[in-house]
N, C-alpha and C positions, 0 to 999 in steps of 0.2 A: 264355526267362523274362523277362518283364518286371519291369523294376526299379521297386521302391517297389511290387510289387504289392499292399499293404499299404498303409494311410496310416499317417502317424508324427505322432501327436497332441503337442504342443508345447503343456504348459501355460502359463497366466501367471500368475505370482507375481513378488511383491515381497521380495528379501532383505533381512532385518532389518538382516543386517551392513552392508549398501551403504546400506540407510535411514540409520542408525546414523550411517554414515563420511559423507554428503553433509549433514546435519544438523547433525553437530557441527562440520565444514568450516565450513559458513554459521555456526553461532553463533560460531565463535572467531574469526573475523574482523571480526563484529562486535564483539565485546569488544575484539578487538586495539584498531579502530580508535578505539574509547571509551575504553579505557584511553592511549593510545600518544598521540592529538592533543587538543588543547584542546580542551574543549565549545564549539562552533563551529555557525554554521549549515551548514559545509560538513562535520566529521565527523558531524553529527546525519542529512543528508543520504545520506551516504556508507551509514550503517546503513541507513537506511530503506530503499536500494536493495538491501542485502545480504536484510535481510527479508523485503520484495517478494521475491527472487527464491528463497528459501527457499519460499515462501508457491505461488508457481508452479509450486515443482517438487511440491510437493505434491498441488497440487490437479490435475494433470495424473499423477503416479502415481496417483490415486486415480481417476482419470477412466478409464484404462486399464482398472485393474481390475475397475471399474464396466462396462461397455459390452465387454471382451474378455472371453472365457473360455479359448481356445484358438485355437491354429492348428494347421493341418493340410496336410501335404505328401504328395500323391498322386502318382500313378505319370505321367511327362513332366512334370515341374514344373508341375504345376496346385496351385494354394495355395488354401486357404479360411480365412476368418476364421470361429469360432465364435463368435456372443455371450453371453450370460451367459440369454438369455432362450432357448439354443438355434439361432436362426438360420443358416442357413450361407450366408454371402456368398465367393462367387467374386475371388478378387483375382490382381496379378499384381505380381510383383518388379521394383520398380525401384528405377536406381542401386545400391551396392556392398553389400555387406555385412562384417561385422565376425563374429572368430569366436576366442575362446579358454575357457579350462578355467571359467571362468566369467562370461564374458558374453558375448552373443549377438548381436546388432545389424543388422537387414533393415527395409527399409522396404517395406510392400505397401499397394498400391493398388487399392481394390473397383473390380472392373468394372462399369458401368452407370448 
């Protein structure tokens, strides 16, 4: 019997709770830093990068969810990316991967 003779569909979704906890992370940081130093061009600084980087991770979970729909792991580690329009692109596992009760972490790379 071949293993994975089956593919095992891997949705992509964004948890609220992990939205939630990276967002409010970025804001209270930035409060911190507004509250805690003098109104300064380097605390004003200091937020606008914490912003900026809130602002990125945004638009790059959104970007995900936009452009992936799934992945898919076939029998001999063959992976495919699904896109949202459908698509099925060929990829392949590189470097490590990450793996606990709730969160996942591989990095794939379309072949071609």
């Amino acid at each position: 019997m071949e293993p994975f003779a089956s593919s095992i569909h891997i949705p992509i979704a964004v948890s609220t709770s992990v939205r939630r906890l990276v967002h409010g992370g970025h804001l209270l940081v930035a409060i911190i830093f507004l509250v805690a130093l003098p109104l300064n061009a380097y605390s004003i600084t200091v937020v606008c990068c914490v912003l900026l980087s809130l602002a990125i991770q945004r638009y790059t979970e959104l970007d995900l969810v936009t452009r992936v729909g799934a992945v898919l792991l076939r029998s001999n580690d063959q992976w495919s990316v699904v896109t949202q329009q459908g698509e099925v692109l060929v990829a392949s596992l590189v470097g490590s991967t990450f793996v606990s009760p709730w969160l996942v972490i591989f990095a794939l790379k379309p072949q071609g």
